[in-house]
N, C-alpha and C positions, 0 to 999 in steps of 0.2 A: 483081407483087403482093408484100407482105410478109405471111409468114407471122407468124401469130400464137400466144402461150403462153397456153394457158388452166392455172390452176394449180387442179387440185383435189385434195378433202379427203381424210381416210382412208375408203375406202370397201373392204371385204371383206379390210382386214388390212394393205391396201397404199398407201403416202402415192403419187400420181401428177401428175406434170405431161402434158397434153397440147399439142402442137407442132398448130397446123393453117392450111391457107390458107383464103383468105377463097373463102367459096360453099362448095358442097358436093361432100366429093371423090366422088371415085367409084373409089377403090382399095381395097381393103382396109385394116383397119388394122392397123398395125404397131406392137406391143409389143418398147419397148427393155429387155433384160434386164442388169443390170451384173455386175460378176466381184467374187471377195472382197475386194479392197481397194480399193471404191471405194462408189460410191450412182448415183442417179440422176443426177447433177451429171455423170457420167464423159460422156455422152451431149451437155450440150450443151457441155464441152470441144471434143469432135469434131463438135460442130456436125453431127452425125445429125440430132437432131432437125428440127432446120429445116430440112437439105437435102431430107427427104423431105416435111416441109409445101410446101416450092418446085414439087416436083414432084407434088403435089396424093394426098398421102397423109395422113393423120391419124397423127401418132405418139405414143404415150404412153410415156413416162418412169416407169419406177418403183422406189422402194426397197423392198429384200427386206425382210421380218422383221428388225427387230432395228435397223436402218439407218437414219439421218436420222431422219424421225417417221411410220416403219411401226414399229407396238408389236411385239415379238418372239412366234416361239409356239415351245410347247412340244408333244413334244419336239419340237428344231432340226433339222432336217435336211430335205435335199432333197425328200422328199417332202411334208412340211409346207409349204416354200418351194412346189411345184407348187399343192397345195392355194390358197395362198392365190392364183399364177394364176388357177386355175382360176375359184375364184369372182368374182376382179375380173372378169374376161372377161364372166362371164355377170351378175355385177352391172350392168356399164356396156354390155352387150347390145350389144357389136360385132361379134357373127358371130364365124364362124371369123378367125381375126388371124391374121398374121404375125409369129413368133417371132425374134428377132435376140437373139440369146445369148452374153456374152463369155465366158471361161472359166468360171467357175461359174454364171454365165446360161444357157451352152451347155449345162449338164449338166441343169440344173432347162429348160430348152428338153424337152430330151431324154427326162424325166421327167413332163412335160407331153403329149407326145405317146405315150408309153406309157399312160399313164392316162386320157387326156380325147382320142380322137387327132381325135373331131369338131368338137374346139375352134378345130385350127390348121388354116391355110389353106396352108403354106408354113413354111422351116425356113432360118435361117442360123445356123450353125453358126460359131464364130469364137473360133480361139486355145483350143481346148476338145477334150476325148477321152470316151469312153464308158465309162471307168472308172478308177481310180488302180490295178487290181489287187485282190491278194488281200487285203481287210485283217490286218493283223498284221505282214506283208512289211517285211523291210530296207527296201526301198525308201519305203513309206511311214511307216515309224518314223524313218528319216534326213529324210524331210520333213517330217512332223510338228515333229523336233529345230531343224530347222534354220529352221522359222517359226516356232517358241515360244522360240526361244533368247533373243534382247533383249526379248524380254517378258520370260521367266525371271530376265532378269537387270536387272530393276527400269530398265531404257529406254525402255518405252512405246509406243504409236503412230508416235509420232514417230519416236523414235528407231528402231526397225522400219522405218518407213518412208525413212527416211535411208541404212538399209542395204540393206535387199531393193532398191527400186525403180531401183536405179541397173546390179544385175545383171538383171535382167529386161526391160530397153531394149538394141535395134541399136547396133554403133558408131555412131558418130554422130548422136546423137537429141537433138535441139534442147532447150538447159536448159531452156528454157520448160515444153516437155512434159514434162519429168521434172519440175522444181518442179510442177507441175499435178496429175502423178500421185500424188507424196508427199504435198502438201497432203492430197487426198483419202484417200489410206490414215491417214494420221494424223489425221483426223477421225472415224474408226471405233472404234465404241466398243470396248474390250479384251476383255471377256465375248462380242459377236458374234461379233468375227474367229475368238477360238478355236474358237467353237461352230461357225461356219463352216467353216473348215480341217477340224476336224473331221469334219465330216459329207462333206467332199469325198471324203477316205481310205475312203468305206464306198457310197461311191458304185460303181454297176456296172449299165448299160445295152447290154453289148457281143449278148446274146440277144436286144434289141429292134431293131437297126440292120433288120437286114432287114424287119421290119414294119414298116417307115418308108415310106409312102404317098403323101406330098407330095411339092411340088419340093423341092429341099433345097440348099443351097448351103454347102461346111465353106472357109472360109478361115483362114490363119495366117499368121504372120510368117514371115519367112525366115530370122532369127536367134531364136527362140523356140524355148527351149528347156524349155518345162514340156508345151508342146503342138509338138511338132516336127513341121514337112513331111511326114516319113516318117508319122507318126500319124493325121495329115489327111489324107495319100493313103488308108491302109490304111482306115479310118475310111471314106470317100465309097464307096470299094471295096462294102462290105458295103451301102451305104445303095442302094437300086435305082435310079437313074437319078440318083444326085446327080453335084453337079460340084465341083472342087475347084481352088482358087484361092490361090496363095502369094505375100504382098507382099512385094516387096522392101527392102531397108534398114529390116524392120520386125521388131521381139523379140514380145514376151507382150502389150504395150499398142499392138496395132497400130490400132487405131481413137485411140489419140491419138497415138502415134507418125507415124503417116499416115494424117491425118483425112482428106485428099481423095481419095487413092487407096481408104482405105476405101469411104468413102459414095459413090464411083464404082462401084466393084465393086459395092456393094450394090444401087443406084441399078439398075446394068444387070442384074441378075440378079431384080429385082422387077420389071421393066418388059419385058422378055423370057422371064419362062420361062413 
């Protein structure tokens, strides 16, 4: 059977494409969540989507606030972003769903189930941590610096994208998938990303890990260095029964970096647990 894209409108804040096979599934459905530098498009790069319409899932695709042609809200941040979850969820009356969340997906994933936890059915965790820290911190003042820097310095999206996205990829990661991924950060409007990044640094879910109820799956790249191994381990540690999964030859954009081993991993951890 060929899975099918149903593309629908702005509904409860958020632009969403739906992935679905033909007849009616009988799984849950599964909301693809994307990371800061990218939209919903990042999903059917790694052909997510449609793997899990194959395997008779209903998936929907969405851009955050601010992104593609989801109108932005105020103020930005994560829990806003949940918010507007929230309501698409219960707007488009799918039940409890399953949350697949790439680094800043995984965090508004995270923020989602603190707030609404009878919304999700199920948690994948991916390339993502349960907090940046203390805000104010060296640590995230030097990251902040160092993703506003070629903004700051009148280079744009693009150019941002030119430079971050080539450090955030495994040795050897196919040009494709890096043009793929800069394309897509450099389509990001300038005002979002900041507002984005932003609200990352102020983010902090590490008290809620343990009241995490679902199955839960944390994976990460194995050269990813903004959500490292060690983070993902520590991270599943606290989560009660989660499991934790580390791809190989894959950085920060391990669902494009390795789409197949991704949506493998994904595949069997929704179909088993």
């Amino acid at each position: 059977m060929t899975p099918q894209l149903v593309t629908g409108g702005p509904l409860a804040h958020l632009r969403w494409d739906a992935f679905r096979a033909p007849g009616a599934p009988v799984q849950p459905t599964v909301l693809l969540l994307h990371g800061v530098g990218g939209g919903r498009a990042a999903w059917d790069v790694s052909g997510t989507g449609a793997a899990l319409a194959a395997a008779g899932f209903t998936a929907l695709s969405a851009d955050f606030p601010g992104y593609g042609e989801s109108p932005p809200v105020q103020p930005y941040d994560l829990a806003g972003m949940a918010g507007a979850v929230i309501d698409t969820l219960a707007a488009l009356g799918t039940g409890p769903a399953v949350l697949v969340g790439h680094s800043m997906g995984g965090m508004v994933a995270q923020e989602v189930v603190a707030r609404a936890p009878q919304v999700v059915h199920s948690l994948v965790l991916a390339g993502t941590s349960p907090a940046f820290g203390k805000p104010g911190g060296d640590w995230q003042q030097a990251f902040l610096q160092s993703r506003f820097a070629p903004l700051d310095a009148g280079l744009g999206m693009a150019g941002l994208a030119a430079q971050l996205v080539p450090t955030m990829v495994a040795p050897g990661t196919a040009p494709a998938a890096i043009a793929a991924a800069q394309a897509m950060m450099a389509g990001v409007p300038e005002a979002t990303y900041r507002a984005a990044v932003a609200a990352l640094v102020a983010f902090d879910r590490r008290a809620n890990l343990p009241n995490i109820a679902v199955p839960t799956l944390v994976i990460t790249g194995e050269h990813d260095r903004t959500a490292a191994p060690e983070v993902a381990r520590k991270m599943a540690e606290r989560i009660p029964g989660a499991l934790c999964q580390v791809l190989p030859a894959a950085g920060h954009l391990l669902n494009i970096e390795q789409p197949d081993a991704f949506n493998t991993a994904l595949l069997s951890f929704l179909q088993h647990r």
